[in-house]
N, C-alpha and C positions, 0 to 999 in steps of 0.2 A: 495689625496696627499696634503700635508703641503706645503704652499708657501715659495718658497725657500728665505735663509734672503742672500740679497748682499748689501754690503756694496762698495760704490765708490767713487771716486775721486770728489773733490768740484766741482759744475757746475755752470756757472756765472748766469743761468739762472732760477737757485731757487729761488733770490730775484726778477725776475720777475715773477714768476707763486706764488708767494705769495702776491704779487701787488695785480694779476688780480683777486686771488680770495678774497681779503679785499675787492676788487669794488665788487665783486658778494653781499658778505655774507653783506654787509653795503645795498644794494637795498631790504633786505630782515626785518631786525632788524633798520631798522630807529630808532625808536621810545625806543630800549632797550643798546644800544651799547654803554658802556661810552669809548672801546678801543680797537684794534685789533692789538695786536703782534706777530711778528715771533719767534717762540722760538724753540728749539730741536737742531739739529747739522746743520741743512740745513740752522741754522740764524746765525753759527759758522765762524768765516772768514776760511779759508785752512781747512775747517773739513770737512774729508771722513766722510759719511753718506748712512744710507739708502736710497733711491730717494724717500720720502715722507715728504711731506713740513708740517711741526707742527704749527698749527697756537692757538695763548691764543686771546682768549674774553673774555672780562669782559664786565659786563652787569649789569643794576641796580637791577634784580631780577629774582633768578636763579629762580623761580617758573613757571613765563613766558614762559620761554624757551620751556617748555612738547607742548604749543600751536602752537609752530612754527615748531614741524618734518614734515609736510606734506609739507610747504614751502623746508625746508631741504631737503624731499625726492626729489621734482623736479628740482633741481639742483644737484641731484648726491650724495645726503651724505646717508647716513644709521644710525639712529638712535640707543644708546648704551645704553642708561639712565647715570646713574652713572659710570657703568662700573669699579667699583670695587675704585670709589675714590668720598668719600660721598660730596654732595653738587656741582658736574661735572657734566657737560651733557658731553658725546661725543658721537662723530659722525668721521667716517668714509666716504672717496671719492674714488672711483674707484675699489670697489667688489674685485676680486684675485692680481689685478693689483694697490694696493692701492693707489694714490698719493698723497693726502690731511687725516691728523687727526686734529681736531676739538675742542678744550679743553676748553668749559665755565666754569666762576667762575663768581661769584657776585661779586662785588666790596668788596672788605677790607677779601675776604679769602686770608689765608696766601699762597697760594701756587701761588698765582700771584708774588710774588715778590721774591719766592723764582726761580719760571723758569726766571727770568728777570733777578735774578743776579747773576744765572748760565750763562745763554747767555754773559752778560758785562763780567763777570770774562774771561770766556773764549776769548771772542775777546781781551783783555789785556794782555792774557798770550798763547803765539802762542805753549812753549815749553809744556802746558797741554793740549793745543788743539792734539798737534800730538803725545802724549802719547794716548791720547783718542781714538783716531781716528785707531790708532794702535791696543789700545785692540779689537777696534770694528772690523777692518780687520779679528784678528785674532780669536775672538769669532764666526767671519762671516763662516770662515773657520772650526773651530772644531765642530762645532753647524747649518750647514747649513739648517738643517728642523726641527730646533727646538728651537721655539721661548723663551720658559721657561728658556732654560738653559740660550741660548741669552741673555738674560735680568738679569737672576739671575747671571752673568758674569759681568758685568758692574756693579751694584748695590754698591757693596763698593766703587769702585773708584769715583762714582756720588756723593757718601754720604760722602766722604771724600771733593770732590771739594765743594760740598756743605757748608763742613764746612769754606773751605780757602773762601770761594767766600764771606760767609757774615764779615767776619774777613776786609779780602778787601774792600766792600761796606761800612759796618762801618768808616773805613782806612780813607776812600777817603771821602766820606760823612762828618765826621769830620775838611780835610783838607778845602774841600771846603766852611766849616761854618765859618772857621778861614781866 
C-alpha cells in the first residue's frame, strides 16, 4: 500500500528538528559542506506542509558525496543517487514514515538559488503562502495515495511562483544595491 500524502497545519517544531539534523549531517561532511539550508514548505512561515523537513546542502563537490552513503546509511538516510535530478544526490530519513529529504548540490548549480528564493518569496508573501498551502490541503485530499498526481498538481503553481519569486529577488537585490 502507497503511503498515504497528509498534509498539516504549520508546527513550531520543524525549525527545530531541522536544527538538530544540520548538527547531525555537519558531524558527518566536515570537510565537504560549504552550507545547510531549510528549504520546502516546512521552511515556509504559516505553511501547511507535509510533516517532512527538506533540508539543501551545498557542498564543494558533488562527486564526493557517492563516499559518504554508508555514513548516510547509519544515521538513518537511504541513499537515491540522482533521483531523477542530474548533478543531486538524495537521500531519504525515516523508511514509510518519512521525516527528513536530503537535496545535494555542488556549489554554483542553479537549483540552489532557485529553492532559496522560493523559500524568501514565500516568507514575504503570506497571501501565496496560504494559496499554496491550500492547493496542498486540497491536492492532499483528492490524491491521497497518489504521490504523481500530488505533485503533477502543484507543479504549475510552483513554476509560476518561481517566476514572481526571481522577479522579486532581482526587485529587491537591485534595491538593496541602490
Amino acid at each position: 500500500m502507497p503511503r498515504k500524502i497528509e498534509v498539516i497545519a504549520p508546527q513550531d517544531k520543524w525549525s527545530k528538528c531541522f536544527e538538530q539534523e544540520k548538527s547531525l549531517l555537519e558531524t558527518i561532511l566536515t570537510q565537504q559542506i560549504v552550507s545547510i539550508e531549510h528549504i520546502g514548505s516546512t521552511a515556509i512561515k504559516n505553511s501547511s506542509a507535509k510533516p517532512v523537513i527538506d533540508i539543501l546542502m551545498v557542498v564543494k563537490a558533488i562527486q564526493e558525496i557517492d563516499s559518504y552513503n554508508l555514513a548516510f546509511e547509519k544515521i538513518g538516510y537511504t541513499c537515491l543517487g540522482e533521483n531523477g535530478i542530474s548533478e543531486r544526490r538524495f537521500f531519504t530519513k525515516g523508511g514509510d514514515n518519512r521525516s527528513h529529504h536530503l537535496h545535494v548540490f555542488q556549489e554554483g548549480n542553479t537549483e540552489i538559488k532557485r529553492h532559496l528564493v522560493f523559500r524568501d518569496f514565500m516568507n514575504h508573501h503570506p497571501e501565496q503562502t496560504e494559496a499554496y498551502s491550500q492547493l496542498k490541503i486540497n491536492l492532499a485530499e483528492k490524491f491521497p495515495y497518489d504521490i504523481e498526481s500530488y505533485v503533477a498538481g502543484k507543479d504549475a503553481f510552483i513554476k509560476e511562483i518561481d517566476q514572481k519569486a526571481k522577479i522579486w529577488y532581482n526587485r529587491t537585490a537591485s534595491e538593496e544595491k541602490n
